[in-house]
N, CA, C and O atoms as a GROMACS GRO file, in nm:
protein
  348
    1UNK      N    1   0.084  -0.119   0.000
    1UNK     CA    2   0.000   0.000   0.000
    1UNK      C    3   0.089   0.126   0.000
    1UNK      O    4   0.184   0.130   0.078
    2UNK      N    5   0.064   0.223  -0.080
    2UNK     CA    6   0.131   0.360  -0.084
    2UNK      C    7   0.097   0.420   0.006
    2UNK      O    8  -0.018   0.439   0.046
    3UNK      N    9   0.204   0.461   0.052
    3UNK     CA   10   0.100   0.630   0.171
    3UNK      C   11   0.117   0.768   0.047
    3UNK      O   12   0.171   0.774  -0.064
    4UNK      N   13   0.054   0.849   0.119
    4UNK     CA   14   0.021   0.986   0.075
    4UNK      C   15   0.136   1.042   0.051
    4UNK      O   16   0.149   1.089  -0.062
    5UNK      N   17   0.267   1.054   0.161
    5UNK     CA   18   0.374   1.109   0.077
    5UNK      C   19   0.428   1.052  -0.017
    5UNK      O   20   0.497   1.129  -0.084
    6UNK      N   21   0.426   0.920  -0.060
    6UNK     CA   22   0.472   0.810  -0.156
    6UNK      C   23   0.412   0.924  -0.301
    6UNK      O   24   0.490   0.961  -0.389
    7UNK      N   25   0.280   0.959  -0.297
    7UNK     CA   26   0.254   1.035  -0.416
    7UNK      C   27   0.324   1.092  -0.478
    7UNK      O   28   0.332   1.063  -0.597
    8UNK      N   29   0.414   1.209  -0.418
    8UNK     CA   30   0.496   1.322  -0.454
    8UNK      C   31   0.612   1.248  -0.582
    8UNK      O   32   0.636   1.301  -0.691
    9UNK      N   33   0.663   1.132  -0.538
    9UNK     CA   34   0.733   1.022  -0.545
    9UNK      C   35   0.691   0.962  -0.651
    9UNK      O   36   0.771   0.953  -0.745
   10UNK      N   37   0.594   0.920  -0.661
   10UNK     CA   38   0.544   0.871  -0.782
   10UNK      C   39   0.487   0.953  -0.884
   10UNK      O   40   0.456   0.915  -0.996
   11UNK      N   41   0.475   1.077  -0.834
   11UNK     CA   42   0.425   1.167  -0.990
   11UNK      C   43   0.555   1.230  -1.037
   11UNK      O   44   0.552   1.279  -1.150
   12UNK      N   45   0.704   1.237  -0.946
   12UNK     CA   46   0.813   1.235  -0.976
   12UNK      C   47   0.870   1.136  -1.108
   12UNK      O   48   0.943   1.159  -1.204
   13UNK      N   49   0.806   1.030  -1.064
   13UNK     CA   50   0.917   0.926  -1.169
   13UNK      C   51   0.812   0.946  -1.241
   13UNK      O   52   0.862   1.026  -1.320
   14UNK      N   53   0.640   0.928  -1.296
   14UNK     CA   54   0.608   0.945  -1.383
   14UNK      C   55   0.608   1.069  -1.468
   14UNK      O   56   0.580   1.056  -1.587
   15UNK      N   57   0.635   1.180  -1.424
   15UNK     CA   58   0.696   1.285  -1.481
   15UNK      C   59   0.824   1.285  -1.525
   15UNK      O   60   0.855   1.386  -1.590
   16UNK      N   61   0.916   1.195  -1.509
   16UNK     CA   62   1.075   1.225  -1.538
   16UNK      C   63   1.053   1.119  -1.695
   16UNK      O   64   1.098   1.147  -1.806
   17UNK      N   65   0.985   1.014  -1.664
   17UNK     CA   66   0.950   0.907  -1.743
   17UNK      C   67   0.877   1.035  -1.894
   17UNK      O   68   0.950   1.072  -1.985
   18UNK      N   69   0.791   1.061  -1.886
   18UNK     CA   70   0.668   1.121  -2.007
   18UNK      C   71   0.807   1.216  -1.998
   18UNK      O   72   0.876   1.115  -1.995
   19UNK      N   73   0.887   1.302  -1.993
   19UNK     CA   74   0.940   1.409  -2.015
   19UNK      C   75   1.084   1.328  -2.117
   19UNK      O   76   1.135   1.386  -2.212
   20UNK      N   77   1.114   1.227  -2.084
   20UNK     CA   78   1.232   1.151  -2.171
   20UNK      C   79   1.161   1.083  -2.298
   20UNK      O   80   1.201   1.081  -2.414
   21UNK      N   81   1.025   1.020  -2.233
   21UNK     CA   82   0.986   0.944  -2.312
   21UNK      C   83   0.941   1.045  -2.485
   21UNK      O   84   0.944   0.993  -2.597
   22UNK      N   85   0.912   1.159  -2.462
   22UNK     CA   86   0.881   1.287  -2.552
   22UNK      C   87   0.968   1.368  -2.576
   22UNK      O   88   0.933   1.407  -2.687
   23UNK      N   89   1.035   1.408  -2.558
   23UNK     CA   90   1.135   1.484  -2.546
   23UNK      C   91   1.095   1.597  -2.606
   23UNK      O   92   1.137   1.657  -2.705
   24UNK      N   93   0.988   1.624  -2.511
   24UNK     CA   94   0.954   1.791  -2.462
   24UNK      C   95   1.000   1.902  -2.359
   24UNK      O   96   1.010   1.862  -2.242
   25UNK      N   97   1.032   2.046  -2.387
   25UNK     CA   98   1.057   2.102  -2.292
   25UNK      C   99   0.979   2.086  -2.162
   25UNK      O  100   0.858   2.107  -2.152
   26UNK      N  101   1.077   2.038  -2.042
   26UNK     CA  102   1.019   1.955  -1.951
   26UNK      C  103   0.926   2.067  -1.877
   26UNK      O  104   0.866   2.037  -1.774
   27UNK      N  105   0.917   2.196  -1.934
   27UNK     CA  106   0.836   2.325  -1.874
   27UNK      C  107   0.730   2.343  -1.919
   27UNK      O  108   0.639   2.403  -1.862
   28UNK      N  109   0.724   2.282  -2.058
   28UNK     CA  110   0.554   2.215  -2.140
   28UNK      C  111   0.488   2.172  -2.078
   28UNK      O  112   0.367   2.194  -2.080
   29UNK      N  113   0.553   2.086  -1.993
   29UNK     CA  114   0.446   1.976  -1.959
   29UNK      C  115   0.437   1.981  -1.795
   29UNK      O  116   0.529   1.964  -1.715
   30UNK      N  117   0.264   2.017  -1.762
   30UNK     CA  118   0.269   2.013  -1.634
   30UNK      C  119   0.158   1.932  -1.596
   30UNK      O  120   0.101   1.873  -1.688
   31UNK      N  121   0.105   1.913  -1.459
   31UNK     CA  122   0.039   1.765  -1.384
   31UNK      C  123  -0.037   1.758  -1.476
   31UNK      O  124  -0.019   1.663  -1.553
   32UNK      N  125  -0.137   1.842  -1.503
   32UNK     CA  126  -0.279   1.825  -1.556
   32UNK      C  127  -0.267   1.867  -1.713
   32UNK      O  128  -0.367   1.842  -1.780
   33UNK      N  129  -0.139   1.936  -1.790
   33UNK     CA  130  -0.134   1.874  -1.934
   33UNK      C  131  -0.211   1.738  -1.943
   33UNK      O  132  -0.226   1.640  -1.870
   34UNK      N  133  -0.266   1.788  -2.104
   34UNK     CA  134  -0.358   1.638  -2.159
   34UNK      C  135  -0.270   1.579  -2.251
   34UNK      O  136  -0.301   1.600  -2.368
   35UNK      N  137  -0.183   1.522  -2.234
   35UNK     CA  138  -0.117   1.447  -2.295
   35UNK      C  139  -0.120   1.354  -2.387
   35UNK      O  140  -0.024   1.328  -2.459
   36UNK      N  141  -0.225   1.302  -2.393
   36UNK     CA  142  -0.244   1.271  -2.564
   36UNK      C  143  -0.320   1.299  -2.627
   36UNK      O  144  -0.329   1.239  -2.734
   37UNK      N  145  -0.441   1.431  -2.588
   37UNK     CA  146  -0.477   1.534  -2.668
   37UNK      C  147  -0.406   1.627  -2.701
   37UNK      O  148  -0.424   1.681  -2.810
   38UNK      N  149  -0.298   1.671  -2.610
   38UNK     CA  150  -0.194   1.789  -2.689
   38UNK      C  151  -0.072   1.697  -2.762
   38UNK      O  152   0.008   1.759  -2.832
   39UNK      N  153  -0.061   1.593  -2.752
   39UNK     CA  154  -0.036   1.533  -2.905
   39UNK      C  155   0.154   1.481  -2.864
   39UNK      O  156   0.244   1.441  -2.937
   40UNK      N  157   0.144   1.515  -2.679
   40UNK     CA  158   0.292   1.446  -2.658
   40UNK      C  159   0.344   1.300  -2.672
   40UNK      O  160   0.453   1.246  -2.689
   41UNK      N  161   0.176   1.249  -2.653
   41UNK     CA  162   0.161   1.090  -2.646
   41UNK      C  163   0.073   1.022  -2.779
   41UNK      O  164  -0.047   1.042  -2.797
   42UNK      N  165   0.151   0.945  -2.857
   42UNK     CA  166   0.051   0.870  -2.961
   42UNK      C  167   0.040   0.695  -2.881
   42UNK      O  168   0.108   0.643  -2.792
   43UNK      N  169  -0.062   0.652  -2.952
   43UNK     CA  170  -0.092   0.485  -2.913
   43UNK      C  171   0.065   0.415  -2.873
   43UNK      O  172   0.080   0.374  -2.758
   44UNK      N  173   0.149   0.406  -2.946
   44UNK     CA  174   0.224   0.313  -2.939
   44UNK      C  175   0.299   0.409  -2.822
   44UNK      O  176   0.351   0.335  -2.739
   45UNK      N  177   0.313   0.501  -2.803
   45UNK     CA  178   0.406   0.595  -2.644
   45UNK      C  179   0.278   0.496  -2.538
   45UNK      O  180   0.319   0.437  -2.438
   46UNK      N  181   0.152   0.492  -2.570
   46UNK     CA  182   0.086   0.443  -2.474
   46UNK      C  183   0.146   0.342  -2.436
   46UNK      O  184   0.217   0.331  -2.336
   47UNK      N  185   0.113   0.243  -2.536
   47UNK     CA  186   0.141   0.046  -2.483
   47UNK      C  187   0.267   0.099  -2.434
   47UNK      O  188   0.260   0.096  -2.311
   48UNK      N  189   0.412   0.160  -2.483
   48UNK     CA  190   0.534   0.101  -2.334
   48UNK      C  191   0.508   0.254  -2.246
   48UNK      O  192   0.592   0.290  -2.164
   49UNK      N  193   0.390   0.333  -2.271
   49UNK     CA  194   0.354   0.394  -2.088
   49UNK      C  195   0.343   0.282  -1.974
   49UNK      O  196   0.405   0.279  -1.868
   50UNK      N  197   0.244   0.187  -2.025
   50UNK     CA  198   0.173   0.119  -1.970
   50UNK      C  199   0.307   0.064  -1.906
   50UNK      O  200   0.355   0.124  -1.810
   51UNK      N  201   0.390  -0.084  -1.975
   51UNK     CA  202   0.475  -0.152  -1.980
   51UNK      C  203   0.586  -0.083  -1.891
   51UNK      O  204   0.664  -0.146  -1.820
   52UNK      N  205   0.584   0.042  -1.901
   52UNK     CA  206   0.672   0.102  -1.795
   52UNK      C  207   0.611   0.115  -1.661
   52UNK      O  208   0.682   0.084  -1.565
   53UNK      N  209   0.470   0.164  -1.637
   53UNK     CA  210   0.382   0.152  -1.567
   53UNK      C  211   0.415   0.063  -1.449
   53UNK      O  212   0.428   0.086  -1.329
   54UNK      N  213   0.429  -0.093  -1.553
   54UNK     CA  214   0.388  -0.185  -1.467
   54UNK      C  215   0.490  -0.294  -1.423
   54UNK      O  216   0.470  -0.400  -1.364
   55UNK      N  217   0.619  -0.232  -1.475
   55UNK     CA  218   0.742  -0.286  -1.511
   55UNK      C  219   0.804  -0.208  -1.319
   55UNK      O  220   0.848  -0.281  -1.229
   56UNK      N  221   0.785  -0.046  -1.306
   56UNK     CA  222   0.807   0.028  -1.244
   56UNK      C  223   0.764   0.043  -1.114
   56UNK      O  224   0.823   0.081  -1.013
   57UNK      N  225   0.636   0.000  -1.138
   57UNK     CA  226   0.535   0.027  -1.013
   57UNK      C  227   0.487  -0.106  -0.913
   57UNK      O  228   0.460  -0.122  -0.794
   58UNK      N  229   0.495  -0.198  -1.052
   58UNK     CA  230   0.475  -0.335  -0.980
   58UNK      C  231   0.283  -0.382  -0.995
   58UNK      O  232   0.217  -0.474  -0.946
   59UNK      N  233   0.258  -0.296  -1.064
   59UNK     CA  234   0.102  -0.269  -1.101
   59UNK      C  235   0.064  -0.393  -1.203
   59UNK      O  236   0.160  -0.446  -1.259
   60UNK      N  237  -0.065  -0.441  -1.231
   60UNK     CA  238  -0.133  -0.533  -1.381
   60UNK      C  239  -0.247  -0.434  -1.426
   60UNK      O  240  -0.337  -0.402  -1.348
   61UNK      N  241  -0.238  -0.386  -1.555
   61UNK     CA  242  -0.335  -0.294  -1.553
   61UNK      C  243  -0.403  -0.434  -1.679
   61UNK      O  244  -0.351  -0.518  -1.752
   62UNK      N  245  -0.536  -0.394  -1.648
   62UNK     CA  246  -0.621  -0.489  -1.698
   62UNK      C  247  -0.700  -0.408  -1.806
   62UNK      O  248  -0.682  -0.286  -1.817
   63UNK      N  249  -0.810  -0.493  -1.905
   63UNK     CA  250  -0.882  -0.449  -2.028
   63UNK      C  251  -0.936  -0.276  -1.973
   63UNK      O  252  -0.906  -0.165  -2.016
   64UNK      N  253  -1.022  -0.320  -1.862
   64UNK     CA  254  -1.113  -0.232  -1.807
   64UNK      C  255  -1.022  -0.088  -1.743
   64UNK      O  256  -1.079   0.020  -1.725
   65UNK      N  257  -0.890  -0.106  -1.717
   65UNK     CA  258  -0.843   0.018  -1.705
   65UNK      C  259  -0.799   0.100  -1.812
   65UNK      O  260  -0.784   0.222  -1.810
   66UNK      N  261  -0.779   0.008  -1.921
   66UNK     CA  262  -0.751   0.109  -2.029
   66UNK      C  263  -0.808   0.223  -2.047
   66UNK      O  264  -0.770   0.260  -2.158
   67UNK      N  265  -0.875   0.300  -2.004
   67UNK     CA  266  -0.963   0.454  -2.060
   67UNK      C  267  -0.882   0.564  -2.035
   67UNK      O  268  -0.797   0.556  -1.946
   68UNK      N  269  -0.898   0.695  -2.118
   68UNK     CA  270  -0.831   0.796  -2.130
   68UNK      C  271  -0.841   0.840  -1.991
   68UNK      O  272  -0.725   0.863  -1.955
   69UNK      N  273  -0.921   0.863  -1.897
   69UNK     CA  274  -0.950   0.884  -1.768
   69UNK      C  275  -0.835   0.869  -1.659
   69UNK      O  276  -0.795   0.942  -1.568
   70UNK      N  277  -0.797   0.737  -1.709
   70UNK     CA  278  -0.665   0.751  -1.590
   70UNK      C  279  -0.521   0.714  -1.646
   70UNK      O  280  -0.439   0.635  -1.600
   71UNK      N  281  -0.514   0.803  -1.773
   71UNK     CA  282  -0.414   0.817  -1.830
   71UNK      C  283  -0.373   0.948  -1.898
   71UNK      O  284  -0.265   0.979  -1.950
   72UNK      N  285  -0.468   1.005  -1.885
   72UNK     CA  286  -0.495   1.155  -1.959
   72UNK      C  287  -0.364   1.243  -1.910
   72UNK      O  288  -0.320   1.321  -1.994
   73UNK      N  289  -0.307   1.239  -1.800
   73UNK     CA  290  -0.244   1.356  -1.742
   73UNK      C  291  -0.152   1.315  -1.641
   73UNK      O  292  -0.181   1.209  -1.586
   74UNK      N  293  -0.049   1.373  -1.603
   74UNK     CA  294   0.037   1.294  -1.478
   74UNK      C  295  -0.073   1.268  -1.343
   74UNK      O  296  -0.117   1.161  -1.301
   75UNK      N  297  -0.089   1.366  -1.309
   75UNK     CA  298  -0.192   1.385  -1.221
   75UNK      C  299  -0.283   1.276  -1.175
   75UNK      O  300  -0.297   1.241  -1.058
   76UNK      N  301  -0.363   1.210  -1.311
   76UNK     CA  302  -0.424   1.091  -1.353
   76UNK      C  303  -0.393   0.962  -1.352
   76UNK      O  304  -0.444   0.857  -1.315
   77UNK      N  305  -0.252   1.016  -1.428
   77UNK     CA  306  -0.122   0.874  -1.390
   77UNK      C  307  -0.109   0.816  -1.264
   77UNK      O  308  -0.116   0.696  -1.240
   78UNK      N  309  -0.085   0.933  -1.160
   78UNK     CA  310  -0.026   0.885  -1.049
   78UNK      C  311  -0.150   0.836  -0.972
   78UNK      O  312  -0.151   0.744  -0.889
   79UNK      N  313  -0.247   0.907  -1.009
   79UNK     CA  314  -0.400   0.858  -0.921
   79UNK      C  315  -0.414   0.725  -0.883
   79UNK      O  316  -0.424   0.670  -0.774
   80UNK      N  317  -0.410   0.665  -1.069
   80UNK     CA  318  -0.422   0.512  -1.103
   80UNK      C  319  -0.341   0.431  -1.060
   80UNK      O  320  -0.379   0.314  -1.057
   81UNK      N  321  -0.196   0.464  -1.012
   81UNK     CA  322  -0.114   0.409  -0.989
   81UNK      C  323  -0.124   0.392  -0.803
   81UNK      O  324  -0.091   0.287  -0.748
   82UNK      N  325  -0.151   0.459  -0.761
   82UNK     CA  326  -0.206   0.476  -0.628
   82UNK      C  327  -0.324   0.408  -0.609
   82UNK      O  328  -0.350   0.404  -0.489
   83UNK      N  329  -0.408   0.353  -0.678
   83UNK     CA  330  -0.530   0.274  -0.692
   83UNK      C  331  -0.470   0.127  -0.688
   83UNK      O  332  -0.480   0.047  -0.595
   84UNK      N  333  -0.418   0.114  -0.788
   84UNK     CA  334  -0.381  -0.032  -0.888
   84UNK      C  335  -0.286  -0.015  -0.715
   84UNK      O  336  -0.338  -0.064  -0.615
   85UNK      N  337  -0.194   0.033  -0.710
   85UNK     CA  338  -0.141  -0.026  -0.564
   85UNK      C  339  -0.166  -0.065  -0.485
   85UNK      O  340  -0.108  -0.167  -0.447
   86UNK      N  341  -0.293   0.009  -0.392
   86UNK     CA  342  -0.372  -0.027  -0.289
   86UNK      C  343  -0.450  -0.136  -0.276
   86UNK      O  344  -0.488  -0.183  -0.169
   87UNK      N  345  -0.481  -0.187  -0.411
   87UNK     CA  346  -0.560  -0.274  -0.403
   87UNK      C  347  -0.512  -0.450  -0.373
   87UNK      O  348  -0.599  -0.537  -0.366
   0.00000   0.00000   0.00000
């Protein structure tokens, strides 16, 4: 189970991660950027998001988590990842 400061921590590495993985000015991109509506992330950045995701975190993300909802944004990222942990 994550605690609450663990967050900071984890929207750390998923931010250091989307900022290499794009190689955008890392000042572009902040929590709540939409990230694959502003066009940093296409499908295939998705599948090894994920793969890093779960490689990283120790997470199984399943059919039913796939939705833009908890992938849309770091913010979102780290939510899900804080979910998929706890559980």
């Amino acid at each position: 189970m994550i605690m609450n400061t663990d967050a900071t921590a984890i929207k750390e590495k998923v931010k250091d991660y989307i900022k290499q993985a794009t190689f955008v000015d890392k000042d572009k991109i902040k929590d709540d950027s939409l990230i694959f509506k502003e066009g940093y992330f296409d499908s295939m950045g998705f599948v090894v998001l994920i793969t890093y995701l779960e490689e990283n975190f120790g997470i199984k993300t399943t059919d039913s988590d796939l939705v833009e909802e908890n992938f849309e944004s770091i913010n979102a990222i780290t939510d899900f990842i804080i979910r998929k942990s706890s559980n």
